[in-house]
C-alpha positions in Angstrom: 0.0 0.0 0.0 1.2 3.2 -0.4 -0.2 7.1 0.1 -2.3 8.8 -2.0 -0.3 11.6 -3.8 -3.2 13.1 -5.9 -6.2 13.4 -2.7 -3.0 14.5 0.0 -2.2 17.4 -2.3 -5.8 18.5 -3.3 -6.0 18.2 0.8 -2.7 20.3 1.5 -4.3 23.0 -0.8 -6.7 23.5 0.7 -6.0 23.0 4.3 -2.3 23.7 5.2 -1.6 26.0 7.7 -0.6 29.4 6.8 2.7 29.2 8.4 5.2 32.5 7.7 8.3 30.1 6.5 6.0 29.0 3.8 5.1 32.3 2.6 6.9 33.6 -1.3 9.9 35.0 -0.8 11.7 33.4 2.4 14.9 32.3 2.1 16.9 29.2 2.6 18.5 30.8 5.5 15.2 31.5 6.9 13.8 28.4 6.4 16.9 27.1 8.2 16.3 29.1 10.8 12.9 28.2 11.5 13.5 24.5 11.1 16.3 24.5 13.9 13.5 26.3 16.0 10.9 23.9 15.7 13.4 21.2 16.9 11.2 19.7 20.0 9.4 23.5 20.2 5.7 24.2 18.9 4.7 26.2 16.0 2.9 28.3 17.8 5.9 29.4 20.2 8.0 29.5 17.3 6.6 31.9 14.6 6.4 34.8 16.6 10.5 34.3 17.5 10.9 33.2 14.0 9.4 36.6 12.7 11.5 39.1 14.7 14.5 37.0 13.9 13.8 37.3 9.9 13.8 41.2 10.5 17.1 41.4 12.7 19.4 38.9 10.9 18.0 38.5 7.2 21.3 37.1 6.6 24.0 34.9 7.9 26.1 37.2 8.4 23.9 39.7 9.9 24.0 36.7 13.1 27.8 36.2 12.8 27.7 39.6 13.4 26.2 39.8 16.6 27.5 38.6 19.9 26.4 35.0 21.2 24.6 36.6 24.2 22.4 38.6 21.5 21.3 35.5 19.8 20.6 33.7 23.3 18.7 36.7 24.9 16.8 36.6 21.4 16.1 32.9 21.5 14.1 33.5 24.8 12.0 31.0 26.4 11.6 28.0 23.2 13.9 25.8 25.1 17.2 23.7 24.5 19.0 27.1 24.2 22.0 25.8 22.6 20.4 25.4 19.3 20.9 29.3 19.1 24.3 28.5 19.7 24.7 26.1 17.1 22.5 28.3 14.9 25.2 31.4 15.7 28.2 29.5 14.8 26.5 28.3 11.2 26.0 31.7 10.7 29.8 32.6 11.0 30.4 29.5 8.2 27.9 30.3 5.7 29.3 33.9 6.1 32.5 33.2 5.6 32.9 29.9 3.5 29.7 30.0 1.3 29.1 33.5 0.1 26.0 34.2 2.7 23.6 31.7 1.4 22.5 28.2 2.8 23.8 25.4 0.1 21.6 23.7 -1.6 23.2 20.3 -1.3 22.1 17.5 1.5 26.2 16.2 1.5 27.2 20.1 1.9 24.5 21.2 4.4 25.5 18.2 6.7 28.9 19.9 6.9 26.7 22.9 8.7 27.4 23.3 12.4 24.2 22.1 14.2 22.6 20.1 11.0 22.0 17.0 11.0 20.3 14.4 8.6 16.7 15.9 8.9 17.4 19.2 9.2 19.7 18.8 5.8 16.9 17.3 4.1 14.6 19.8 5.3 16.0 22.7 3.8 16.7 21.5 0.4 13.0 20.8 0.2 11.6 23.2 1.5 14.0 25.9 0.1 15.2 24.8 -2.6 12.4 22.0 -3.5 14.2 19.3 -4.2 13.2 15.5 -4.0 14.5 14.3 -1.1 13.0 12.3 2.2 12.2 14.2 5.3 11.4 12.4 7.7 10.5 13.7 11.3 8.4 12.3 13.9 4.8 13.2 12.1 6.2 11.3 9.1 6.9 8.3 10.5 3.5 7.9 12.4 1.8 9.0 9.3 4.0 6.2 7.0 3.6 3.5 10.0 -0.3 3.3 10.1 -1.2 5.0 6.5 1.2 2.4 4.9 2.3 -0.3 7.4 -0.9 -0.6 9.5 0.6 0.1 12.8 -0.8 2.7 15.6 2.7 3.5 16.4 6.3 4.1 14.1 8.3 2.4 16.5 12.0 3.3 17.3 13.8 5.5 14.2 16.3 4.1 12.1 17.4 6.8 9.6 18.0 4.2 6.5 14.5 2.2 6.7 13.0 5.5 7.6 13.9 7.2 4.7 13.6 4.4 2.6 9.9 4.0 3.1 9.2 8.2 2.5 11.8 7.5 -0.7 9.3 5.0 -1.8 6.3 6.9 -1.6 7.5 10.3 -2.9 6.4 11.1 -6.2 9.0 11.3 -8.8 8.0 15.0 -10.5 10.1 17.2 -8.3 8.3 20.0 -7.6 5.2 17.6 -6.5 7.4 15.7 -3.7 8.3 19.1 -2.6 4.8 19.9 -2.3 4.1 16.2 -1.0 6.7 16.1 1.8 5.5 19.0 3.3 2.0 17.8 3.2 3.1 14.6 4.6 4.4 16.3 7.5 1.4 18.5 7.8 -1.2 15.7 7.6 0.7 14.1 11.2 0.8 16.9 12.8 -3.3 18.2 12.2 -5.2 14.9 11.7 -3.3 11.8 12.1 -2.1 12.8 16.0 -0.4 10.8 17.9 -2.9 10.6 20.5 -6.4 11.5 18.8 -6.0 11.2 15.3 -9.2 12.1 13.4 -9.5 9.7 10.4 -12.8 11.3 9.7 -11.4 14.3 8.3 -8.4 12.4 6.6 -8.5 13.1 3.3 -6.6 9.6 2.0 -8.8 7.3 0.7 -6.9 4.0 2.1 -5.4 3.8 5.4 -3.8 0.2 6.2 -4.3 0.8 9.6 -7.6 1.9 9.3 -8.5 -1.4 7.0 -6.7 -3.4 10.4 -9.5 -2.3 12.4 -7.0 0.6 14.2 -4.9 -2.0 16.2 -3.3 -0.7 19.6 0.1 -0.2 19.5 1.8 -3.2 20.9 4.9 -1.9 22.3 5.6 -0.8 25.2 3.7 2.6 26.5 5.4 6.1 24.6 6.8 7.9 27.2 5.7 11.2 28.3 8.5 13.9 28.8 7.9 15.4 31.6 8.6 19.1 32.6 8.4 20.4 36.0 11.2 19.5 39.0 13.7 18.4 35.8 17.2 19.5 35.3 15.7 21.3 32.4 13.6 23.4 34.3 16.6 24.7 36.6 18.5 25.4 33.9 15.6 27.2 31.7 15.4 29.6 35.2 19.2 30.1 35.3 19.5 30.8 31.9 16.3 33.3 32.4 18.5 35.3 35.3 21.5 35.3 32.9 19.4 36.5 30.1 17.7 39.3 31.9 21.0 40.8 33.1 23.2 43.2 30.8 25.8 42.6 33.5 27.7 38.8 35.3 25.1 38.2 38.4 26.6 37.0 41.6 26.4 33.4 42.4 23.7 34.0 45.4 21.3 35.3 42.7 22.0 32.4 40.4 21.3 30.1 43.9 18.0 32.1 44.9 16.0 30.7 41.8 15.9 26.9 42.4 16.2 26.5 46.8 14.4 23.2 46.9 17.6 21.2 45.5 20.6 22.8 45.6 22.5 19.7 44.9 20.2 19.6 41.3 21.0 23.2 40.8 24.6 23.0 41.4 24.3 20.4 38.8 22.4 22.5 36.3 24.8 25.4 36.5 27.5 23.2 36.0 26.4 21.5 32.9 25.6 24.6 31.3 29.1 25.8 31.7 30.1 22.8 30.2 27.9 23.2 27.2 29.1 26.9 26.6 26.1 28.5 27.2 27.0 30.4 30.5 30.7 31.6 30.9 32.3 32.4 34.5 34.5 35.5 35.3 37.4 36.1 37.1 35.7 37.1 40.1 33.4 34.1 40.2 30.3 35.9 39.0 28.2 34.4 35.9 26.9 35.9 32.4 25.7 34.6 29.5 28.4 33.0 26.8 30.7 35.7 25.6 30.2 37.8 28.3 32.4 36.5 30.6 35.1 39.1 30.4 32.3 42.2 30.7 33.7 44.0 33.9 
């Protein structure tokens, strides 16, 4: 079985979301930038971000430009903040090794600090519309019950993973552009993880439908949770840091998180470690690259 390339499109026509990194005119860079955002972060959080970020640094080098405290206190609240750090540092290559643009090539964009195998694909598609598997976690639920007849994709593999989208992409170019991104769309509107709503799915054969909507058999998905995690110390520290133009004392640092001190000891530390806060001489704390700010 495979997935309905002519009633998907006429469906993604008519009912994809009007997202701003799909609008005429934006740029692979952009579209880079807003696919490293949505890494494990909502739409919904994201476009705002993405929007102000379009205006300040319409170009690579625009970012290279700019401090990595600037790109952090810009990155805000959407989480895993060294993404923007990842994002900052690709700015500096495509600045200064490929004349200010985003490449078009999978092999070259994998060179990109901070890209990996579906962010590469990503952009070539949907900048550059080429026909090439992307696969993220909508995909692979939509593949797994649409084609396979399972509730659930399973654990990735990258190779069968993009083998089975490879299979079902059409082979006219600009349509498996067009059908990729429906694809993704059509997982993350209808066919939801936890309520999909096959009555307003718009393909006319669903194996998993025809199976009578088996329950996964696998052991239960696990929920990530939030609240009390390392995460959560760190999002606060990070949100002191971010705040301040100048290196905060350690006792404001420690005032944010009092119920573990042990856990935010921990927090602090591993955030040094991943760059993202710098100390100074004098033992205070500030945001990367702002360590030696007096």
């Amino acid at each position: 079985m495979s997935v309905d390339a002519p009633s998907l499109l006429r469906w993604y026509a008519a009912q994809a979301r009007d997202l701003p990194w799909r609008r005429d005119g934006v740029t692979g860079w952009q579209i880079l930038m807003s696919e490293v955002m949505l890494q494990q972060t909502p739409v919904v959080r994201v476009a705002p971000i993405w929007e102000e970020w379009v205006q300040r640094w319409p170009v690579p080098s625009a970012m290279a430009a700019s401090s990595q405290a600037e790109v952090l206190r810009a990155w805000g609240k959407l989480g895993y903040p060294r993404r923007a750090l990842r994002l900052h540092e690709c700015a500096g290559v495509l600045a200064a090794e490929h004349d200010d643009r985003v490449p078009e090539d999978v092999d070259v964009l994998l060179t990109l600090p901070g890209v990996g195998a579906y962010t590469a694909r990503a952009v070539a598609c949907f900048a550059y519309g080429q026909r090439v598997p992307v696969v993220d976690t909508n995909v692979r639920r939509v593949v797994a019950r649409a084609v396979h007849g399972r509730a659930e994709p399973g654990n990735p593999s990258t190779t069968r993973d993009l083998a089975d989208v490879e299979e079902i992409l059409p082979r006219q170019r600009a349509r498996a552009a067009t059908f990729s991104a429906a694809l993704m769309e059509l997982g993350a509107t209808v066919c939801t993880a936890r309520t999909p709503d096959c009555g307003r799915c718009p393909l006319p054969e669903c194996a998993w439908v025809q199976a009578g909507r088996p329950a996964h058999d696998g052991p239960p998905r696990k929920v990530q949770k939030f609240a009390g995690t390392d995460r959560q110390v760190r999002g606060r520290l990070m949100a002191v840091l971010r705040e301040s133009s100048v290196p905060v004392e350690r006792p404001v640092l420690d005032s944010v998180w009092t119920t573990d001190p042990g856990q935010r000891d921990r927090a602090l530390h591993s955030l040094l470690v991943d760059g993202l806060v710098e100390q100074t001489d004098d033992g205070r704390f500030a945001l990367a690259g702002e360590g030696s700010t007096s």
